[in-house]
C-alpha positions in Angstrom: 12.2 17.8 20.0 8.7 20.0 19.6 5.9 18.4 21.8 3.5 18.8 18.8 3.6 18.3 15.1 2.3 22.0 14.5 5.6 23.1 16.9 7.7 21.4 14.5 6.9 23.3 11.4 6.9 26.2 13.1 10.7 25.7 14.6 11.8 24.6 11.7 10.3 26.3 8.6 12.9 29.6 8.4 15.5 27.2 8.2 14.0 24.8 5.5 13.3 27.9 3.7 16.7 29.3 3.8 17.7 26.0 2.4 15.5 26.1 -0.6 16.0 29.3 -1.0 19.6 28.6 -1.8 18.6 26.6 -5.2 17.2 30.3 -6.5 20.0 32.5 -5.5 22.9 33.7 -7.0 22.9 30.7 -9.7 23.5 33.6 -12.7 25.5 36.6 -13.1 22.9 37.7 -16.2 20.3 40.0 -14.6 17.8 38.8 -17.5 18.1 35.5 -16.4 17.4 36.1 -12.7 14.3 38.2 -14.0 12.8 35.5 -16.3 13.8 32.6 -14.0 15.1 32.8 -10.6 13.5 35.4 -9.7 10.2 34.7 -10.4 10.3 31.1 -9.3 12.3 31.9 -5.9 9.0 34.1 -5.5 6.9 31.6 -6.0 8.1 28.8 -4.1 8.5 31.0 -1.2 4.7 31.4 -1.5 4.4 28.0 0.8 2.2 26.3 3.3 4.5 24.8 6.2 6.5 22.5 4.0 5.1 19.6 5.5 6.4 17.3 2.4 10.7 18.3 3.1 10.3 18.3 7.1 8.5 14.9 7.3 11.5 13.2 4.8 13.7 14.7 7.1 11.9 13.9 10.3 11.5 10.2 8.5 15.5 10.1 8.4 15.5 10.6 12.2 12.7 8.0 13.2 15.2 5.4 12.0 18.0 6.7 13.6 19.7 8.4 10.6 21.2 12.2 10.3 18.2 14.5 9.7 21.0 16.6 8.0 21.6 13.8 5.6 17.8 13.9 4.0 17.8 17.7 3.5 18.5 17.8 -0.5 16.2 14.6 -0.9 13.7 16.6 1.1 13.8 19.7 -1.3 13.7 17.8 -4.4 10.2 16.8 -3.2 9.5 20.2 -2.6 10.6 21.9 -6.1 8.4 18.7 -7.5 5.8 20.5 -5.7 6.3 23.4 -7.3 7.0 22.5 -10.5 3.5 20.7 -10.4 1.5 23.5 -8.8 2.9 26.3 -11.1 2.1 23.9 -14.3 -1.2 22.7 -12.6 -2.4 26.3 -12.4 -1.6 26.8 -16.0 -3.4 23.4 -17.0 -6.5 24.3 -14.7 -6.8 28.0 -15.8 -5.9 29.2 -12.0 -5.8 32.8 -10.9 -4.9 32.4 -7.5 -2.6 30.1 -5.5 -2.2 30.6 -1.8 -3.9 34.3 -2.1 -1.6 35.4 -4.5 -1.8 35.7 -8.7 -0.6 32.4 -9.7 2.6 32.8 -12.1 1.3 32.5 -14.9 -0.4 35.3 -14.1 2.0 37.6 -13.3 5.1 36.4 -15.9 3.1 35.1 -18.4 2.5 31.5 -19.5 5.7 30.6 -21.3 7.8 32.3 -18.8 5.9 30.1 -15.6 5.9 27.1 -17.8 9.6 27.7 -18.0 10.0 27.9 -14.5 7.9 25.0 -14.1 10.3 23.2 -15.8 13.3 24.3 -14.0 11.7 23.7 -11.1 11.3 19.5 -11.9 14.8 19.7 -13.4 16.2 20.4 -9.3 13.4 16.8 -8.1 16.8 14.7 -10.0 20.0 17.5 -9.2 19.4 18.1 -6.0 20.1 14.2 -5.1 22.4 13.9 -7.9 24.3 16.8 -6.9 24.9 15.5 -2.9 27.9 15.0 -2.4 27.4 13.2 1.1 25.1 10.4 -0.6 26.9 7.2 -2.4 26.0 6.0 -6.3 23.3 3.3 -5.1 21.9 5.5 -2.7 21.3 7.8 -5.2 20.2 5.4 -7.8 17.4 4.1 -5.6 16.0 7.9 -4.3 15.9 9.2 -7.6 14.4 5.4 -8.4 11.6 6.8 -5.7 11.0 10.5 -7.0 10.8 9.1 -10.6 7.8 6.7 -9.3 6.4 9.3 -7.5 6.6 11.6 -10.4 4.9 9.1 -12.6 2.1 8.1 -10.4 1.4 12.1 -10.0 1.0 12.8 -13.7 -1.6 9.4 -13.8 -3.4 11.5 -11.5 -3.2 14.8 -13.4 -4.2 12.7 -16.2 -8.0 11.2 -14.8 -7.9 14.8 -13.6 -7.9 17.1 -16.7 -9.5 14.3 -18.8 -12.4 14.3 -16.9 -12.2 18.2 -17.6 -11.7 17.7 -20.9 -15.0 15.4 -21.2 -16.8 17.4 -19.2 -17.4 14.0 -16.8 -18.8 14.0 -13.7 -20.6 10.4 -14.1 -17.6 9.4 -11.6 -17.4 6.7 -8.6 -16.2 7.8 -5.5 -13.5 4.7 -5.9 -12.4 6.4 -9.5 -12.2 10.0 -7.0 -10.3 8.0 -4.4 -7.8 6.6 -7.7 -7.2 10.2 -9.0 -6.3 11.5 -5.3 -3.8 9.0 -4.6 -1.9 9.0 -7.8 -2.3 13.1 -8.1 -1.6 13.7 -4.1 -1.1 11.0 -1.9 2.6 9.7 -3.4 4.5 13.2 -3.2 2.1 14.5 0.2 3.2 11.3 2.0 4.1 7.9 0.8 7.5 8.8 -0.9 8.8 11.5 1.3 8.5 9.5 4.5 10.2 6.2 2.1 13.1 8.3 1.3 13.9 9.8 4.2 13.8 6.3 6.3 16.0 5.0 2.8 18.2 8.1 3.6 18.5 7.2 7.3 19.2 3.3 7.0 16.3 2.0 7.9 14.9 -1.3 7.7 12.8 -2.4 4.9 9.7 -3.1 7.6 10.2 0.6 8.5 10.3 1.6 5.0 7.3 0.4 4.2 5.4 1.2 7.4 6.0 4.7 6.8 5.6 4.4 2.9 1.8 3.1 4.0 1.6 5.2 6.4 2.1 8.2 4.1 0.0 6.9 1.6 -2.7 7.3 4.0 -2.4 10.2 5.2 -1.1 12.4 2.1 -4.8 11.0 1.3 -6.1 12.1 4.3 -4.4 15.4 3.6 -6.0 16.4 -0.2 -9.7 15.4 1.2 -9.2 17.8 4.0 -7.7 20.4 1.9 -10.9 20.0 0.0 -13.0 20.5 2.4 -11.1 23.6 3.5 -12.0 25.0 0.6 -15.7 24.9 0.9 -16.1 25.2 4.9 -12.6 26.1 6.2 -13.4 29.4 8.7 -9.8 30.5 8.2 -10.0 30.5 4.8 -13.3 32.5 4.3 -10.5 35.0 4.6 -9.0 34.1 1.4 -9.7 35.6 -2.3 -9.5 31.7 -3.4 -12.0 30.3 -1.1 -14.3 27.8 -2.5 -12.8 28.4 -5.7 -12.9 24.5 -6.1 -16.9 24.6 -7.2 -15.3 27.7 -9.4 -13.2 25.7 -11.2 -15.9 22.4 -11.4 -13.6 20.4 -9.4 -14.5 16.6 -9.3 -13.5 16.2 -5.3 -14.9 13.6 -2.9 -17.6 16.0 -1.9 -18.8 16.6 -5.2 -18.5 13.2 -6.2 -20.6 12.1 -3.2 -23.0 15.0 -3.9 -24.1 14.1 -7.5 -24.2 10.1 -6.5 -26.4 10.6 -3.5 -28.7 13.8 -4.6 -32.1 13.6 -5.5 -32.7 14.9 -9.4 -33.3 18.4 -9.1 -30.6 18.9 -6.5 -28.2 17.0 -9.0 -29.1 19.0 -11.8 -28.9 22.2 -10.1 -25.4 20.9 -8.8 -24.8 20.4 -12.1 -25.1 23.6 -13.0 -23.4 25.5 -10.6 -20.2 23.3 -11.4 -20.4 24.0 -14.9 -20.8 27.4 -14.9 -17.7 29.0 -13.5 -19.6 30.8 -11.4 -18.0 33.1 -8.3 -20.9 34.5 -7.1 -21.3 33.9 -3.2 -24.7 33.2 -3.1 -24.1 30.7 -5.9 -21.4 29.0 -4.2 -23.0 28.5 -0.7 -26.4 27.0 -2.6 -23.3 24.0 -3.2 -22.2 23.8 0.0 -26.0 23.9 1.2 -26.6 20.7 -1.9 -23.1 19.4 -0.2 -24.5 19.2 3.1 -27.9 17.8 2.7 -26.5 15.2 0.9 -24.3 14.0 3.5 -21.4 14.4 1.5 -19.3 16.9 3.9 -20.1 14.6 6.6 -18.6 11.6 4.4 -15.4 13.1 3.3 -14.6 14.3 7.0 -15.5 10.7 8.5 -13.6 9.1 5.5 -10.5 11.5 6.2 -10.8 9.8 9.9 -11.0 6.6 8.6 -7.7 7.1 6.8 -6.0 8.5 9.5 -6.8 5.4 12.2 -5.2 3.3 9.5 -2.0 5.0 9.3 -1.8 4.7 12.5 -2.3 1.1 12.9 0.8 0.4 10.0 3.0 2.0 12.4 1.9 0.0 15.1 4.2 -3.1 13.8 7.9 -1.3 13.7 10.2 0.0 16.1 10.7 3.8 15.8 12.5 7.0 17.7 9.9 7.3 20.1 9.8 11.2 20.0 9.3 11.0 16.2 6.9 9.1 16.1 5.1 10.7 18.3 5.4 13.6 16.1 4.4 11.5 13.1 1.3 10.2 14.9 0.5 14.0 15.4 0.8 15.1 12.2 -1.6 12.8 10.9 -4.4 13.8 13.7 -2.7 17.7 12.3 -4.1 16.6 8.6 -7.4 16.1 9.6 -7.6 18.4 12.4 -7.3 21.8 9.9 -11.1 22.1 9.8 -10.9 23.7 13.6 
């Protein structure tokens, strides 16, 4: 077992990806079809972070002393939900880039990616239904789980591209913190650690530690992903950096920002995230209105604030001492990106 949470997705992301890899290939003998589907989606999925979401179901299974084999199509159902969302997410928010790369869209067209998008929610249900190893009520109640999660991510879509729509930014932080848990928190956390301590027979204490402890932290996760975006060093590097105040993007900064600014600051604010602007200097004139306000300062101190909670819910069950240990990490991991 890796001593730290960043070890563990590094030992074991090849073979994760090999796994999902293995829903793309060799599904067709029609060399059209592998150019308008597989192909293309195979590409983009294997365009991923560290697959967090599948190794934490999996390391879930383990805490409670299950098979971490046993969780692995569970684990990539979550996964090709993330896909799935992220390729019709892009389409929905008018991306260009995703992880440094054109998104798909982009590249295949919009009907193609949106067809790909598709395929790629169809696997969240096969992939369980297809296991062989799992029984009928086991299966019931995961894809019972992925269906919630499913639901609870399109809510948050929802508050997300209707505030677009409206053009509204007269938002609470508490209606931010709403969106961010439906649209994130569920499929980052809560329901991949829940399934995979279903999958490995655990308790329902330990199910519902871990489900909270998720929720927590896949919270924990989008607000520091966010903040990445504006201040992140490593990602100066990247074409999409601070493409958030781009795309107008109602985050907890930018929430906090236009609640807290004086007038002109929140008009000018205003303007910048209306106006699809990429230019640099542009950009950092946020990030300076961000940072006067406090609201950088916030989001990071909230992100702790999230994270010594999750903590304290796994405080009350009894756990595989080595994962837990990893779990603990990974949520110091979550909010630790910024260095």
């Amino acid at each position: 077992m890796q001593s730290s949470f960043t070890e563990f997705l590094s030992a074991h992301l090849n073979e994760i990806n090999a796994y999902l890899d293995t829903y793309f290939r060799h599904q067709t003998d029609s060399a059209d079809i592998e150019q308008y589907l597989y192909a293309p989606l195979g590409h983009y999925s294997a365009n991923a972070g560290k697959r967090h979401r599948p190794l934490i179901c999996m390391l879930a299974c383990r805490a409670v002393g299950g098979d971490w084999n046993r969780a692995a199509t569970c684990a990539a159902a979550i996964e090709h939900f993330q896909t799935g969302a992220l390729i019709h997410d892009d389409i929905a928010d008018n991306g260009q880039l995703r992880r440094g790369e054109p998104c798909l869209h982009i590249t295949e067209g919009e009907g193609i990616a949106i067809n790909c998008g598709d395929y790629a929610l169809m696997l969240v249900s096969a992939a369980v239904a297809n296991d062989p190893d799992l029984d009928a009520p086991l299966k019931v109640r995961l894809i019972q789980e992925l269906t919630a999660m499913t639901a609870r991510t399109i809510e948050g879509q929802a508050l997300d591209l209707g505030w677009v729509r409206d053009g509204r930014f007269d938002l609470s932080i508490e209606d931010y913190l709403a969106m961010a848990t439906h649209k994130t928190a569920f499929y980052s956390g809560a329901t991949p650690l829940a399934c995979g301590a279903i999958i490995g027979g655990g308790n329902e204490e330990q199910i519902s530690a871990l489900r909270t402890f998720g929720l927590h932290t896949g919270l924990a996760f989008q607000i520091q992903d966010d903040l990445l975006n504006l201040v992140g060093k490593k990602e100066a590097r990247n074409k999409d950096f601070r493409c958030d105040i781009t795309e107008g993007k109602r985050t907890l900064v930018a929430v906090h920002a236009l609640n807290y600014a004086d007038d002109a600051s929140h008009d000018e604010l205003m303007d910048i995230l209306t106006s699809g602007t990429t230019d640099p200097d542009r950009l950092d004139r946020a990030v300076q209105i961000f940072e006067r306000t406090g609201a950088i300062a916030y989001a990071h101190s909230y992100s702790l604030d999230l994270t010594a909670h999750a903590k304290a819910a796994l405080e009350s069950v009894e756990l595989d001492p080595q994962c837990e240990d990893l779990l603990l990490g990974m949520a110091d991991f979550f909010v630790e990106r910024l260095n």
